[in-house]
PDB file as gemmi writes it, atoms N, CA and C in Angstrom:
CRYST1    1.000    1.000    1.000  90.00  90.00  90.00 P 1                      
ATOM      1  N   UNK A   1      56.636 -75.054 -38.564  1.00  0.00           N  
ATOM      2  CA  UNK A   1      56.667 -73.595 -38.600  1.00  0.00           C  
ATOM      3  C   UNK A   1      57.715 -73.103 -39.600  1.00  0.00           C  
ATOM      4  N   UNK A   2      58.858 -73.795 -39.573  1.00  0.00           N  
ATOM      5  CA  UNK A   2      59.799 -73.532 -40.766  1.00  0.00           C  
ATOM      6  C   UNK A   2      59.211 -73.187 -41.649  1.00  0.00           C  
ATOM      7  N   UNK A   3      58.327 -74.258 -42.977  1.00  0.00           N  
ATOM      8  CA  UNK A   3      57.810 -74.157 -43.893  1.00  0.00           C  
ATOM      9  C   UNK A   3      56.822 -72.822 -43.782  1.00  0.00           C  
ATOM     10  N   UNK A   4      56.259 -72.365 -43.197  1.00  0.00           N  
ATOM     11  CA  UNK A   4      55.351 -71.237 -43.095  1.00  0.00           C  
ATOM     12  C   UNK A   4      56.207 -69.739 -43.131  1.00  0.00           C  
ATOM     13  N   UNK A   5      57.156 -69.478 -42.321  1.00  0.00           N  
ATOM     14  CA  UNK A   5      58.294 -68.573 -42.282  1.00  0.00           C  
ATOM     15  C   UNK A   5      58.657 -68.678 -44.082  1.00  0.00           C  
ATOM     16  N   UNK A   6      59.060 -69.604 -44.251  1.00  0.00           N  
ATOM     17  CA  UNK A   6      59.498 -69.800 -45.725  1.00  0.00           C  
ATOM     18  C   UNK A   6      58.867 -68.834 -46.805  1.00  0.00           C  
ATOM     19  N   UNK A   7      57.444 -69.198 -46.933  1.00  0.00           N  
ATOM     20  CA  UNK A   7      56.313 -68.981 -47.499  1.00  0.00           C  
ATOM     21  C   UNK A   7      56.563 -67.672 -47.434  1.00  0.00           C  
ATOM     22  N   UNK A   8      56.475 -66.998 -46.111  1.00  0.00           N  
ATOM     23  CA  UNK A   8      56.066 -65.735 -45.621  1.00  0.00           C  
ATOM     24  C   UNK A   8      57.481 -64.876 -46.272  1.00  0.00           C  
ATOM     25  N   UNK A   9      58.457 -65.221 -45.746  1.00  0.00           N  
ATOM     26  CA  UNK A   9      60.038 -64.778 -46.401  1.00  0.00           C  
ATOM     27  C   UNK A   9      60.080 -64.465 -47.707  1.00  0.00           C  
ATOM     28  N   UNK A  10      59.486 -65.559 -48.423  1.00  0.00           N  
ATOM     29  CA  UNK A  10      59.318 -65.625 -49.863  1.00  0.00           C  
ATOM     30  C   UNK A  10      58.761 -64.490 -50.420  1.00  0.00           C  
ATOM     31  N   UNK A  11      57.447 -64.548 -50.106  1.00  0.00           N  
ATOM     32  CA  UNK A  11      56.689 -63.478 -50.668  1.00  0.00           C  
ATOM     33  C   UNK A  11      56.599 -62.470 -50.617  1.00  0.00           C  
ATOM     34  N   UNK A  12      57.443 -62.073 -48.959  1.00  0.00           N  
ATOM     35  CA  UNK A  12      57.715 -60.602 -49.253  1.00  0.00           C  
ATOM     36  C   UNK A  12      58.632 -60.188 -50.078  1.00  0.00           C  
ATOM     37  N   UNK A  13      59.700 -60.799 -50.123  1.00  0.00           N  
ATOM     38  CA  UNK A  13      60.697 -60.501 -51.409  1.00  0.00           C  
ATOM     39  C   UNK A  13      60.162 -60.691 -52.775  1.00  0.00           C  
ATOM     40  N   UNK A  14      59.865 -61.417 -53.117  1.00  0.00           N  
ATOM     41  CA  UNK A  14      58.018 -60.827 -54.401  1.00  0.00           C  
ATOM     42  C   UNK A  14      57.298 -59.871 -54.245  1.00  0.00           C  
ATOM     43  N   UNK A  15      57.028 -59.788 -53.293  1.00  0.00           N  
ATOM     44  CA  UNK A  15      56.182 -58.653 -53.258  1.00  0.00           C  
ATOM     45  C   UNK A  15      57.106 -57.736 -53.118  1.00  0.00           C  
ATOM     46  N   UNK A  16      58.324 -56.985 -52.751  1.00  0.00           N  
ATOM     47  CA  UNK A  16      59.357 -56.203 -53.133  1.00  0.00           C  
ATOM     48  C   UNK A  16      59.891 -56.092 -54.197  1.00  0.00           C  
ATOM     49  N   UNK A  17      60.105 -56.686 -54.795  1.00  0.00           N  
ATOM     50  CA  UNK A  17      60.469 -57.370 -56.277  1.00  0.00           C  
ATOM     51  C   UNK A  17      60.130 -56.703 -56.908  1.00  0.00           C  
ATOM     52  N   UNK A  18      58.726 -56.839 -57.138  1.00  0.00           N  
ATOM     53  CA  UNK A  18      57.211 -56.393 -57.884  1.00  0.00           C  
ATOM     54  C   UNK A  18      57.187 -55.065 -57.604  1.00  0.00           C  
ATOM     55  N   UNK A  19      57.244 -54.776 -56.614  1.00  0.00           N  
ATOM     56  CA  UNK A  19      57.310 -53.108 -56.132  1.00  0.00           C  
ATOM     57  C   UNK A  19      58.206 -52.447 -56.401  1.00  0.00           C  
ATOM     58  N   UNK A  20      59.773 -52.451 -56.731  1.00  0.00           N  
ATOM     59  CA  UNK A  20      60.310 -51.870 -57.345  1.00  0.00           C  
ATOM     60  C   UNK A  20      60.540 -52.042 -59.283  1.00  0.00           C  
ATOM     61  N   UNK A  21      59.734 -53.208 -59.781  1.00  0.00           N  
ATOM     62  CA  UNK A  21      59.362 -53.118 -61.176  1.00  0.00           C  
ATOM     63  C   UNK A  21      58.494 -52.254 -61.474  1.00  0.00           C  
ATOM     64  N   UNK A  22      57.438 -52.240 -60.407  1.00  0.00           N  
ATOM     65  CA  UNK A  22      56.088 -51.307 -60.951  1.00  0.00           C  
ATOM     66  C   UNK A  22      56.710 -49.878 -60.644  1.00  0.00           C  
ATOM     67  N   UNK A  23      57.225 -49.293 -59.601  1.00  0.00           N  
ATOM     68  CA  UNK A  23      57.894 -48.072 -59.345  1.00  0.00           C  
ATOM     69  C   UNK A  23      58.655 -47.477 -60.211  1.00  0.00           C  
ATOM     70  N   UNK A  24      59.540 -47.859 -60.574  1.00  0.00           N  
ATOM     71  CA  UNK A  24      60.449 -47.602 -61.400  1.00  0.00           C  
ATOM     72  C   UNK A  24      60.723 -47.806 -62.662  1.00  0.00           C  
ATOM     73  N   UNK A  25      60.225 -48.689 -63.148  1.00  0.00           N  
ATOM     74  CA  UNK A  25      60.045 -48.907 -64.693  1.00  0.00           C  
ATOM     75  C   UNK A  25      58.370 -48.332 -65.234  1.00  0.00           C  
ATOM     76  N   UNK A  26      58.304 -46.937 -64.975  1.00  0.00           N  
ATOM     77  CA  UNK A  26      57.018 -46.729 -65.715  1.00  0.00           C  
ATOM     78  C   UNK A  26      56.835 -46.286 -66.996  1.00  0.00           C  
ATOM     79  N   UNK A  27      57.915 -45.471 -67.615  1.00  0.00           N  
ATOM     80  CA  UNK A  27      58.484 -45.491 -69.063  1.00  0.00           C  
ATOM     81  C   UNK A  27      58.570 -46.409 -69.891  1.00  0.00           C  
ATOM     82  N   UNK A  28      59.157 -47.489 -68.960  1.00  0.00           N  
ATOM     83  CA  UNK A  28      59.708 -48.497 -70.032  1.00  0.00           C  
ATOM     84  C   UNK A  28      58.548 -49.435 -70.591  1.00  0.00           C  
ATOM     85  N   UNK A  29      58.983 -49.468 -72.362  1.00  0.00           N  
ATOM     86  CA  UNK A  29      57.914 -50.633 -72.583  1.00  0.00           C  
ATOM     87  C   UNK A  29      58.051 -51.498 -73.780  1.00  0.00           C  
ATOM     88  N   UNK A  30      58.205 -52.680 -73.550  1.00  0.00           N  
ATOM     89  CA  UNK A  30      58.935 -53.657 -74.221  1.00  0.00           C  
ATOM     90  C   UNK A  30      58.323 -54.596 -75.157  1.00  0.00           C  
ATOM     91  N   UNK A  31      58.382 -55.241 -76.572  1.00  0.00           N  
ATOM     92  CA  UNK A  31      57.404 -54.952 -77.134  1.00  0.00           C  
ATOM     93  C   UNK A  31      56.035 -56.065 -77.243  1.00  0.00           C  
ATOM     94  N   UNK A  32      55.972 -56.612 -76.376  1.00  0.00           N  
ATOM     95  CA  UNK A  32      55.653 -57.876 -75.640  1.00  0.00           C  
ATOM     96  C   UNK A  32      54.670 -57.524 -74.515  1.00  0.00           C  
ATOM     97  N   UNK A  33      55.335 -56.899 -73.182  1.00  0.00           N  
ATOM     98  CA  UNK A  33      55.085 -56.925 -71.902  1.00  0.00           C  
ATOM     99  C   UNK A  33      55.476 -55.301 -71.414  1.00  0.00           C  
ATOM    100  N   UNK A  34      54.868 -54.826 -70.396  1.00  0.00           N  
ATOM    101  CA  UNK A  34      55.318 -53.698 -70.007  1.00  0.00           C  
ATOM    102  C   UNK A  34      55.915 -54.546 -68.465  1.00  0.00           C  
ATOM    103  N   UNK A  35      56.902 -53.665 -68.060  1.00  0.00           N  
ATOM    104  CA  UNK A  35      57.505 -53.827 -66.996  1.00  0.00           C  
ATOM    105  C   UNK A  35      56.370 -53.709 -65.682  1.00  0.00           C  
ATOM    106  N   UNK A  36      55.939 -52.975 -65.767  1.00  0.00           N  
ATOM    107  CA  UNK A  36      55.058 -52.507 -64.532  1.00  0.00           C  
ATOM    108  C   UNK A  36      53.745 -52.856 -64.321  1.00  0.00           C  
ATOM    109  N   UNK A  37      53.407 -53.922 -65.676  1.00  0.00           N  
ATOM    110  CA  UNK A  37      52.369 -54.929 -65.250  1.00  0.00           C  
ATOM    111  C   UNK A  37      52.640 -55.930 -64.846  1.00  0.00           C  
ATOM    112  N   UNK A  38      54.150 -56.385 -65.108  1.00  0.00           N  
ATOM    113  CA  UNK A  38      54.915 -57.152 -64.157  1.00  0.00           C  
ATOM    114  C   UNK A  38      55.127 -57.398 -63.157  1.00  0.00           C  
ATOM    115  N   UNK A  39      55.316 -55.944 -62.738  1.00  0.00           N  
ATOM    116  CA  UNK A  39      55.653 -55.922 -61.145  1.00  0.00           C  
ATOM    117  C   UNK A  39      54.032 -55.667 -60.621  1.00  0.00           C  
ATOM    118  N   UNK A  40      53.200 -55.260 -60.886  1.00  0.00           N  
ATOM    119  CA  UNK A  40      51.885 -55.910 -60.201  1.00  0.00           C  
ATOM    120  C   UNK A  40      50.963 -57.595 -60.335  1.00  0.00           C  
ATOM    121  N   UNK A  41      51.403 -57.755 -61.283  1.00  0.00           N  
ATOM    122  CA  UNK A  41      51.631 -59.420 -61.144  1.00  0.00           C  
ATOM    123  C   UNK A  41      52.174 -60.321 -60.033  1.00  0.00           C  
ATOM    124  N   UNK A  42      53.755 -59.571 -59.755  1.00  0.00           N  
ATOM    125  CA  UNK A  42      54.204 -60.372 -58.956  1.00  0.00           C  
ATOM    126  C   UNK A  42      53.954 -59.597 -57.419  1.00  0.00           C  
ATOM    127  N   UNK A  43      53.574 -58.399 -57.581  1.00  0.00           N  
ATOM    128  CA  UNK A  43      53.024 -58.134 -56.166  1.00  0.00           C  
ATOM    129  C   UNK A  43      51.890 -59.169 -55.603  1.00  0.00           C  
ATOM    130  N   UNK A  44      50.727 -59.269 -56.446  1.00  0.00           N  
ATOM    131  CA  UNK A  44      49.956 -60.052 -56.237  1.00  0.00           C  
ATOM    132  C   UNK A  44      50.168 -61.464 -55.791  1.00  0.00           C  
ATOM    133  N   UNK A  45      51.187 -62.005 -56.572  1.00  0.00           N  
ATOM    134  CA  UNK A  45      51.654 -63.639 -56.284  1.00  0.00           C  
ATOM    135  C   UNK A  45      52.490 -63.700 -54.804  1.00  0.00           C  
ATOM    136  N   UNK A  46      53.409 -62.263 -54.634  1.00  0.00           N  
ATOM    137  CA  UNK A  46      53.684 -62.230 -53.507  1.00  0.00           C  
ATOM    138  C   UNK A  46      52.860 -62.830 -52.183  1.00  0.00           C  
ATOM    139  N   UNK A  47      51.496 -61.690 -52.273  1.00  0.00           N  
ATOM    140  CA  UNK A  47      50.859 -61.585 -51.385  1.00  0.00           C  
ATOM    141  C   UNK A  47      49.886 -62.887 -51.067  1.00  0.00           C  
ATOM    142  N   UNK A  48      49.608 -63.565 -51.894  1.00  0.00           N  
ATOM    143  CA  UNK A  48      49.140 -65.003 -52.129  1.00  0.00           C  
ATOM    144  C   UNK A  48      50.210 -65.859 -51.817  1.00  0.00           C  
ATOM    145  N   UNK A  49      51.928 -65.597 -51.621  1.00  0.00           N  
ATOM    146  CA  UNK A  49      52.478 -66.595 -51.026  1.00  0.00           C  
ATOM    147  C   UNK A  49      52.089 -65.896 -49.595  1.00  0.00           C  
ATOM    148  N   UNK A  50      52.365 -65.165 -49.071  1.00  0.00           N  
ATOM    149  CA  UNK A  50      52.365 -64.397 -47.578  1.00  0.00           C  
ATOM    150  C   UNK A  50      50.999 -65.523 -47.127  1.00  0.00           C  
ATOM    151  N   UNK A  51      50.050 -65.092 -47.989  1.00  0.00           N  
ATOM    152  CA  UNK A  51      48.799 -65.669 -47.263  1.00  0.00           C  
ATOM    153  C   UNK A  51      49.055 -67.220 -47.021  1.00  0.00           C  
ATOM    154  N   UNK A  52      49.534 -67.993 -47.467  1.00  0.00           N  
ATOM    155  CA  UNK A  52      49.796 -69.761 -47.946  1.00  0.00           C  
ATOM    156  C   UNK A  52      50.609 -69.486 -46.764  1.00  0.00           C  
ATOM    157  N   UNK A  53      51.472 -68.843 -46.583  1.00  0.00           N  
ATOM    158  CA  UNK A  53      52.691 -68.451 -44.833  1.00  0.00           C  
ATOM    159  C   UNK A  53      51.729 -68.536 -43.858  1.00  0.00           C  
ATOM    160  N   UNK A  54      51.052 -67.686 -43.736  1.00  0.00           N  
ATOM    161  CA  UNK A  54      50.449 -67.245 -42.392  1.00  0.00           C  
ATOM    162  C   UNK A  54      49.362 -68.684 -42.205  1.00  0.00           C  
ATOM    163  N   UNK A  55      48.720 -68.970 -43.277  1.00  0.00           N  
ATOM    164  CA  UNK A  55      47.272 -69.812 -43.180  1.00  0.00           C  
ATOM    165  C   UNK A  55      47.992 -71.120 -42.524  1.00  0.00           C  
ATOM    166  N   UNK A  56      49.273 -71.505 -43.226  1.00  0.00           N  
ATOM    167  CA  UNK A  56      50.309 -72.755 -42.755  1.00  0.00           C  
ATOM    168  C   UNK A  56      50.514 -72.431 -41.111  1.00  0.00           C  
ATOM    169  N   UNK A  57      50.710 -71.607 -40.867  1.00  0.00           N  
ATOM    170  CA  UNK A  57      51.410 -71.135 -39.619  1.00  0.00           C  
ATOM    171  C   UNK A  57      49.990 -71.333 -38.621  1.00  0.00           C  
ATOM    172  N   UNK A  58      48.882 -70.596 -39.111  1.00  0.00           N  
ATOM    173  CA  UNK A  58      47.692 -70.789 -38.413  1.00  0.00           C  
ATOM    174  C   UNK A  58      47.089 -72.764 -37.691  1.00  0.00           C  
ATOM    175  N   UNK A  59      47.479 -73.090 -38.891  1.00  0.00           N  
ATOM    176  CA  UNK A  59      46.823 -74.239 -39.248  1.00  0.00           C  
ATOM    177  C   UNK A  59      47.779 -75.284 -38.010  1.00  0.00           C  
ATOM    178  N   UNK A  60      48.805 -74.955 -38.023  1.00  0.00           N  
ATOM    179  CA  UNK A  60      49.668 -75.940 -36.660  1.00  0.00           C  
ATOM    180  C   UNK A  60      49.128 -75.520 -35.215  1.00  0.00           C  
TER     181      UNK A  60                                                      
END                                                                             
């Protein structure tokens, strides 16, 4: 269960992460990457660790 908590811990702080890149950096744009496709990137990866949490957690 550790390892699943982990997962789950993880990704919400990615997925927070991500949520205050996409929020707040909507101006900014760098000449490469915009910030706030960033932070929906890592919202997404967040939520794909959450899921790898819970499915682990299910699975015991």
């Amino acid at each position: 269960m550790r390892r699943a908590a982990e997962h789950c811990a993880t990704g919400a702080g990615t997925v927070l992460g991500g949520l205050a890149l996409w929020r707040f950096t909507q101006g900014v744009e760098l000449p490469v990457i915009s910030l706030p496709k960033v932070g929906v990137v890592l919202m997404f990866l967040g939520g794909a660790e959450i899921l790898l949490g819970l499915y682990r957690a299910v699975r015991r």
